[in-house]
C-alpha positions as CSV (number, residue, x, y, z in Angstrom):
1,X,29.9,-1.2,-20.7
2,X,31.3,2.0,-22.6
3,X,27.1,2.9,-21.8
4,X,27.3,3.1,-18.2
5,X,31.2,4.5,-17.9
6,X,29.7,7.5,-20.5
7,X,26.5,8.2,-17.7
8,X,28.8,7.3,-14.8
9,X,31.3,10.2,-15.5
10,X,28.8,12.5,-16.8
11,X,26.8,11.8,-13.4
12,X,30.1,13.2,-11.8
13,X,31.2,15.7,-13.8
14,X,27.0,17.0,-13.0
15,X,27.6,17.0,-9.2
16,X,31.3,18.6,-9.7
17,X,30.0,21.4,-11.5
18,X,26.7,21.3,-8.4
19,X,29.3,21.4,-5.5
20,X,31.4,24.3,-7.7
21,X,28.4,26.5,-7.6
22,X,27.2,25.7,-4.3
23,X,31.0,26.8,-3.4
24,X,31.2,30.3,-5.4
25,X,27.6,31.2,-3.9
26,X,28.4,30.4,-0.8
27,X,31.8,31.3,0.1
28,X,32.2,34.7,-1.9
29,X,29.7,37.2,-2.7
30,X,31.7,39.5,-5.3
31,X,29.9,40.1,-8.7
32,X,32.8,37.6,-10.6
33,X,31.9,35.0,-8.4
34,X,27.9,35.4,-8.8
35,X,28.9,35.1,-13.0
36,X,31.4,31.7,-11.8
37,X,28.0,30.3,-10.1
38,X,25.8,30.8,-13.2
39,X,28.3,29.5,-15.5
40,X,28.4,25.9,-13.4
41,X,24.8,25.9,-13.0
42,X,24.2,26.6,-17.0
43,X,27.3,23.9,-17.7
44,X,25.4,21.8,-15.0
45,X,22.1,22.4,-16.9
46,X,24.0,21.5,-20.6
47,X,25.3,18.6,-19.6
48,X,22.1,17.3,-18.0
49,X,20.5,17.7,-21.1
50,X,23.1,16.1,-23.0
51,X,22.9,13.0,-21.1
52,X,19.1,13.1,-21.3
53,X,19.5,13.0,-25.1
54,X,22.3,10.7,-25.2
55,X,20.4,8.2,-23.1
56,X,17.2,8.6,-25.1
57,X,19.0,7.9,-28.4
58,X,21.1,4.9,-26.7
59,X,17.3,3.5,-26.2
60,X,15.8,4.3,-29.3
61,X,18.3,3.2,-31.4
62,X,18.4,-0.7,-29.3
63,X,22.0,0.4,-27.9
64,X,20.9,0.3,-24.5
65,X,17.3,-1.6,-23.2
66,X,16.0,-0.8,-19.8
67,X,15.8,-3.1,-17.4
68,X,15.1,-3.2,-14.0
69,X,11.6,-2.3,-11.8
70,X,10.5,0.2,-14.6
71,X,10.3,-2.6,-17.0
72,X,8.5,-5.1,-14.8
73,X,5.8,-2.5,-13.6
74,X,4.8,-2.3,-17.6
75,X,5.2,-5.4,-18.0
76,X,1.7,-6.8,-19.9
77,X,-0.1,-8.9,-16.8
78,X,-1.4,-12.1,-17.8
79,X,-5.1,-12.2,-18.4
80,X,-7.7,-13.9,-15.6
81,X,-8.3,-17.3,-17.7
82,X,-4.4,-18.2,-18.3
83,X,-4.1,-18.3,-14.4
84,X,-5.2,-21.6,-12.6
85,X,-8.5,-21.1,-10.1
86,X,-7.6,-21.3,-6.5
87,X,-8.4,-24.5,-5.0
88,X,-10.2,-24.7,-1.2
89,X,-8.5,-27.4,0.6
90,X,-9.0,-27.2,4.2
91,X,-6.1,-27.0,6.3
92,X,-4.9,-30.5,8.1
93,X,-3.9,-30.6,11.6
């Protein structure tokens, strides 16, 4: 639970620091502003990372196991033989 509350607020503090860029570029165009945008966008970027490499060690260490469609799409398939052969039976009316 502490997992998903540490990736939940990073995940907002990633699109605060978006929407506080997208706000200096947009609504002023002085040179302080331009360095206000590219230090949300780098703290944007360093956070992003952070979580990237908090996530992966959360996985690798067996903290935190995946789960969900990414798991069943790698999931080993059974083989032909351990599945029963079709039967033909024809249809009754």
């Amino acid at each position: 639970m502490i997992i998903k509350t540490i990736v939940i607020i990073a995940f907002i503090l990633i699109i605060i620091s978006l929407g506080s860029a997208l706000l200096h570029l947009v609504k002023h165009r002085s040179d302080e502003d331009s360095k206000k945008t590219v230090r949300a966008l780098t703290f944007r970027i360093t956070l992003s990372v952070v979580l990237f490499i908090f996530v992966f060690i959360m996985i690798r260490t067996g903290m935190y196991t995946p789960h969900g469609i990414g798991i069943r799409m790698h999931a080993p398939k059974p083989s032909a033989s351990a599945m029963p052969a079709p039967q033909n039976t024809p249809a009754s009316n």
